[in-house]
KETI-102319 format. One line per 2 residues: number of its first residue (from 1); their letters; for each residue y, z, x of C-alpha. Coordinates in steps of 0.1 Angstrom, whole numbers, plus 5000, padded with zeros to 4 digits. Example, Ala and Ser with C-alpha at 12.3 -4.5 7.8 and 13.67 -1.06 7.14 Angstrom:
REM residues 2
1> AS> 4955,5078,5123 ~ 4989,5071,5137
This chain:
REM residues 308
1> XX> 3091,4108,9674 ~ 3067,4137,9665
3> XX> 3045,4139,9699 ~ 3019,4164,9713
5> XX> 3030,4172,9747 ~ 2997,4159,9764
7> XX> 3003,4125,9751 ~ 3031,4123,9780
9> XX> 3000,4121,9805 ~ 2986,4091,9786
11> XX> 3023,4082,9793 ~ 3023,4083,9825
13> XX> 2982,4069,9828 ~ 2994,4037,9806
15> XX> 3026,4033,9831 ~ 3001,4032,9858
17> XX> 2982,4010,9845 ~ 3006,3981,9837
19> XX> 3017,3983,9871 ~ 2981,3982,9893
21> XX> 2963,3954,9902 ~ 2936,3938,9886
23> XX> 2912,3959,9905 ~ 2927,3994,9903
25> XX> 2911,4022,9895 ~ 2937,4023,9861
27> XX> 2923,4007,9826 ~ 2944,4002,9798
29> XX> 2947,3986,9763 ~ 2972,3986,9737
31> XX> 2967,3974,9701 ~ 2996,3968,9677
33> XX> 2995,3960,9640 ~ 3024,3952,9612
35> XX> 3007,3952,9578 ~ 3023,3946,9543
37> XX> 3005,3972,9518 ~ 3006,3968,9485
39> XX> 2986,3996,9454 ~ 2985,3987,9422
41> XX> 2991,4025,9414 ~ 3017,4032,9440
43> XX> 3046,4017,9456 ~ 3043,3993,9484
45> XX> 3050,4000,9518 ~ 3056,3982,9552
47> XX> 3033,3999,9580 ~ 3029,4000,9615
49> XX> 3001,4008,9640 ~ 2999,4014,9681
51> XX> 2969,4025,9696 ~ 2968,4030,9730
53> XX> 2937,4033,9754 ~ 2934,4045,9791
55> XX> 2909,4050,9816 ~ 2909,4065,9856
57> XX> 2880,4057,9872 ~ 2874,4086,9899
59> XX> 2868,4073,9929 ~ 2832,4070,9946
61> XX> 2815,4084,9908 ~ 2803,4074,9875
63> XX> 2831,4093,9864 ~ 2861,4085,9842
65> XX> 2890,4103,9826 ~ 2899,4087,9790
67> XX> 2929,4091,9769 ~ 2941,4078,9735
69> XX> 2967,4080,9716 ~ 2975,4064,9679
71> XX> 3000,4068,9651 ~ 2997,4085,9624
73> XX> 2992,4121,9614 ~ 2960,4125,9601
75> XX> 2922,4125,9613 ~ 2915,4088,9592
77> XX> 2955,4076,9594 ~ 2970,4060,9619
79> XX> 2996,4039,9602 ~ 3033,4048,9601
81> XX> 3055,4037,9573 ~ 3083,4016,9580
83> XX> 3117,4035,9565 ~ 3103,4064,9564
85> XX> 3116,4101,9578 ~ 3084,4115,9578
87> XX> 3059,4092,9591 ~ 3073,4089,9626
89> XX> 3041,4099,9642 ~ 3028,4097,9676
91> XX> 3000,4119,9689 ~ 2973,4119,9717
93> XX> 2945,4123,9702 ~ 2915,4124,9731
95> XX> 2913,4129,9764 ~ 2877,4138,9780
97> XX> 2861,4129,9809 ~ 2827,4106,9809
99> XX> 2798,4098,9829 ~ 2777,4067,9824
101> XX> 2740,4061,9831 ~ 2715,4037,9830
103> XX> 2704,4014,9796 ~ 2736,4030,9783
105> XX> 2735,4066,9787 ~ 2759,4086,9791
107> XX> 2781,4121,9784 ~ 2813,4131,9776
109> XX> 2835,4161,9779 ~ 2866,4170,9761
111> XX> 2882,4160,9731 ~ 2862,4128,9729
113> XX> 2855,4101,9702 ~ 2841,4104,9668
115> XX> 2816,4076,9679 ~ 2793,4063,9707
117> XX> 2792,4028,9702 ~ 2798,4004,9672
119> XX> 2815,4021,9640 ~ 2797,4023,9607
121> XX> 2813,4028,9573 ~ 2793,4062,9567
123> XX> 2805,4069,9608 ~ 2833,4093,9611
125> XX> 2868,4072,9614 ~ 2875,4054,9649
127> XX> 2904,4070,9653 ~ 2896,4106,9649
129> XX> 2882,4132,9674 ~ 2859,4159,9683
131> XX> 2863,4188,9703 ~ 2833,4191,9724
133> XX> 2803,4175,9744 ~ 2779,4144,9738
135> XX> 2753,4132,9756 ~ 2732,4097,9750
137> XX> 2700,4094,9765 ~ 2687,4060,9768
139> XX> 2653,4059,9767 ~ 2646,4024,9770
141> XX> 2673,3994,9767 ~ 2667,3993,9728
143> XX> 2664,4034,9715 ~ 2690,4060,9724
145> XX> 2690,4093,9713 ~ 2723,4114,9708
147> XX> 2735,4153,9705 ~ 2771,4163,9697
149> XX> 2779,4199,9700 ~ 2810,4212,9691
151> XX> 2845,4217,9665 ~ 2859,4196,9636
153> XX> 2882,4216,9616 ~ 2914,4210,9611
155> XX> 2927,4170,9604 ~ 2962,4171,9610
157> XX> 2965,4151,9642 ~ 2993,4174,9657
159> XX> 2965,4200,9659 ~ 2938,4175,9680
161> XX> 2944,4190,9717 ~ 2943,4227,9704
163> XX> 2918,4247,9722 ~ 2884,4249,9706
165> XX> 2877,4279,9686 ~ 2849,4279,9675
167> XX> 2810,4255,9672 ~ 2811,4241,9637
169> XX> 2799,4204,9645 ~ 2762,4196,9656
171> XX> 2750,4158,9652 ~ 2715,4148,9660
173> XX> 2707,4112,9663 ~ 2683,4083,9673
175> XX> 2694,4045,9672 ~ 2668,4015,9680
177> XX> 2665,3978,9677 ~ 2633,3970,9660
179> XX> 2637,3936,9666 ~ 2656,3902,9678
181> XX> 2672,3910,9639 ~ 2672,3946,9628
183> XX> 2683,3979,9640 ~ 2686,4019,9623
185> XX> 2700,4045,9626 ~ 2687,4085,9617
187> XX> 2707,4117,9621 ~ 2715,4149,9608
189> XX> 2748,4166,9607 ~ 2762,4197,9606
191> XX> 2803,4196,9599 ~ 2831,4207,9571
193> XX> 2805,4235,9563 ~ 2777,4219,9549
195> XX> 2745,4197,9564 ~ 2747,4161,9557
197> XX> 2715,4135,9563 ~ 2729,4101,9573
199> XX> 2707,4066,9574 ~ 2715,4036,9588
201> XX> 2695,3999,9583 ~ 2709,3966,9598
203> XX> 2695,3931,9595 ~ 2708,3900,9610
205> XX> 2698,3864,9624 ~ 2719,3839,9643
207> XX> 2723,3819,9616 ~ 2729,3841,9580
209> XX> 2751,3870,9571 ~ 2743,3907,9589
211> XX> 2730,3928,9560 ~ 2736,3965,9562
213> XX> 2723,3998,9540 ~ 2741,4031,9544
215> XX> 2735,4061,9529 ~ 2746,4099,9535
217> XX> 2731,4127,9516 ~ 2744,4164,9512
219> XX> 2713,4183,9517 ~ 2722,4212,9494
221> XX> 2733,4193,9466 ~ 2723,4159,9450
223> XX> 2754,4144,9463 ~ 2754,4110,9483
225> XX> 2774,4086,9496 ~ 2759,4049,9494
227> XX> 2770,4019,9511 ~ 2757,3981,9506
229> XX> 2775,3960,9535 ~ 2779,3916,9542
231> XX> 2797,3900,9575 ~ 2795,3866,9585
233> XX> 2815,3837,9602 ~ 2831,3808,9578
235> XX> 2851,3784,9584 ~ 2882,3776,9565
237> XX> 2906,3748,9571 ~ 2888,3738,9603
239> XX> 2894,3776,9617 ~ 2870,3804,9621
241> XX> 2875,3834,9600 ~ 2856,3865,9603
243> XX> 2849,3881,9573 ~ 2833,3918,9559
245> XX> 2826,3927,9528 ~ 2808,3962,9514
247> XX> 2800,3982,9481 ~ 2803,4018,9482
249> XX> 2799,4051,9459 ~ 2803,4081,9465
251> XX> 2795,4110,9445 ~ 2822,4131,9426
253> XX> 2831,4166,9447 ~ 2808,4151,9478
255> XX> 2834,4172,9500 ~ 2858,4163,9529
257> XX> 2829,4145,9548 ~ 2835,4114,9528
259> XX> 2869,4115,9530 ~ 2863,4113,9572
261> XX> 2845,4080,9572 ~ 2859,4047,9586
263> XX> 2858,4032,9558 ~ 2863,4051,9527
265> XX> 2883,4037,9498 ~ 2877,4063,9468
267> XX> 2848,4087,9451 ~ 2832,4068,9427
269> XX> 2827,4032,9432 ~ 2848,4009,9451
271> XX> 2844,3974,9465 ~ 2861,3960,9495
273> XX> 2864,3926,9515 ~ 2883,3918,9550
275> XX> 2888,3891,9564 ~ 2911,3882,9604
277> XX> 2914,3852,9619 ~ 2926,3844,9658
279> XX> 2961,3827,9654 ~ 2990,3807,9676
281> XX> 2956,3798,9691 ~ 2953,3830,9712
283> XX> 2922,3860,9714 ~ 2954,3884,9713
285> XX> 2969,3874,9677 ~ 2954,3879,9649
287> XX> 2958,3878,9612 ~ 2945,3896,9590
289> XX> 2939,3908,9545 ~ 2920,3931,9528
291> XX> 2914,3936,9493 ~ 2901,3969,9474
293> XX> 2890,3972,9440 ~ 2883,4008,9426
295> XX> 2891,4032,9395 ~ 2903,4001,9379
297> XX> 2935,3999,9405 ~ 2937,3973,9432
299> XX> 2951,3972,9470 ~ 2963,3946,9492
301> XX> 2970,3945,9528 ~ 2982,3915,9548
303> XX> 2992,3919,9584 ~ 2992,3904,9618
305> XX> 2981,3927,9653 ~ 2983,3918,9688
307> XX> 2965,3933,9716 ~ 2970,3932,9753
């Protein structure tokens, strides 16, 4: 197993954790997937995924340390291939510390997360990192404004405890809820050597669909990344299933920031739909299919995950 050698003190925090009490000052979470891939350009594969999450609350402080560690090798992969020599990845990929405030505010320190809340598809990918600082002010309970100040260069995940060299990522946001049903999102960007405008529109009711618009624009060139989003709630042989479903295009030679995003699937256009369902009628199993459609090829995942 490929491993960076800080991951060992996630190791030893995740140990911890399993063996403290309910109220210990130890957090953790594990999340682990088995998913069937198949690409109607490729071969198939088997996969697997662990993702590992741990917190240490320091005593008497709004302080905690936070580490995570996932499979994979790269900034937007975290899936190992079953049968394979080289895909036997596990690295740590965060570890910062962070403060929260009031109405959500907060600040972190470190190599922290790519994200400060929910995940969009234009957001960076949930599983990478930055190297660096964010704060969140909360100005009331429904508009937060956020900086992040600091390094995203290189993407192999080996590389993601490195020291920082040098300032190449600036993000500049502000988040609201208009209303009982719709929330945006405006920032601008600075990362992979270029300056990126980023907008964000959500709609939703209790009873319909949540509606989302995403776009990112390259400022220097005409190149953009577009992305029309649908989840809901149906029910299907008397079950609940979950369900998300998005259009997306991105322009030709956009550059590595689209290739970052959670949920990228090709330049040019490409249509996707998930859907995961609770199973052997526990919150901790799930089951789960995707389908893409793009550059006239097709992919197919089925899987199952468990979490704990």
């Amino acid at each position: 197993m490929k491993a960076s050698p800080l991951f060992f003190l996630s190791f030893l925090i995740i140990i911890s954790s399993n063996e403290a009490s309910a109220d210990s000052l130890f957090n953790n979470k594990l999340e682990t997937q088995l998913r069937f891939d198949d690409r109607s350009n490729r071969d198939h594969r088997f996969q697997y995924r662990v993702r590992a999450y741990s917190a240490f609350s320091i005593p008497d402080t709004s302080w905690t340390i936070n580490a995570f560690a996932v499979t994979g090798d790269e900034f937007s992969s975290s899936h190992n291939t079953i049968d394979s020599d080289v895909s036997n990845y596990f690295y740590l990929r965060r570890i910062y510390f962070r403060h929260t405030g009031s109405l959500g505010s907060k600040t972190e320190i470190g190599v922290i997360p790519t994200y400060k809340g929910r995940v969009s598809s234009s957001g960076l990918a949930k599983d990478g990192w930055i190297k660096g600082a964010r704060h969140v002010y909360a100005y009331d309970s429904a508009t937060k404004f956020e900086v992040v100040v600091g390094e995203l260069e290189d993407d192999d995940a080996s590389t993601a405890l490195d020291s920082l060299r040098k300032l190449n990522y600036v993000e500049l946001e502000i988040s609201s809820q208009i209303n009982d049903y719709s929330s945006y999102e405006v920032s601008l960007e600075r990362m992979t050597d270029a300056n990126f405008a980023r907008a964000e529109y959500r709609y939703f009711t209790p009873d319909s669909p949540t509606y989302s618009i995403e776009m990112i624009s390259r400022l220097s060139t005409s190149k953009t990344k577009f992305v029309l989003g649908l989840e809901d709630e149906i029910t299907l042989f008397d079950r609940p299933f979950e369900y998300y479903a998005y259009y997306s295009y991105v322009s030709r030679r956009f550059g590595a920031r689209a290739e970052l995003t959670e949920d990228f699937i090709t330049t040019g256009s490409g249509l996707s739909v998930e859907i995961e369902t609770n199973i052997l009628q526990s919150d901790s199993w799930e089951a789960f299919a995707r389908l893409d459609v793009f550059d006239q090829n097709t992919r197919f995942i089925l899987g199952v995950g468990y979490a704990l």
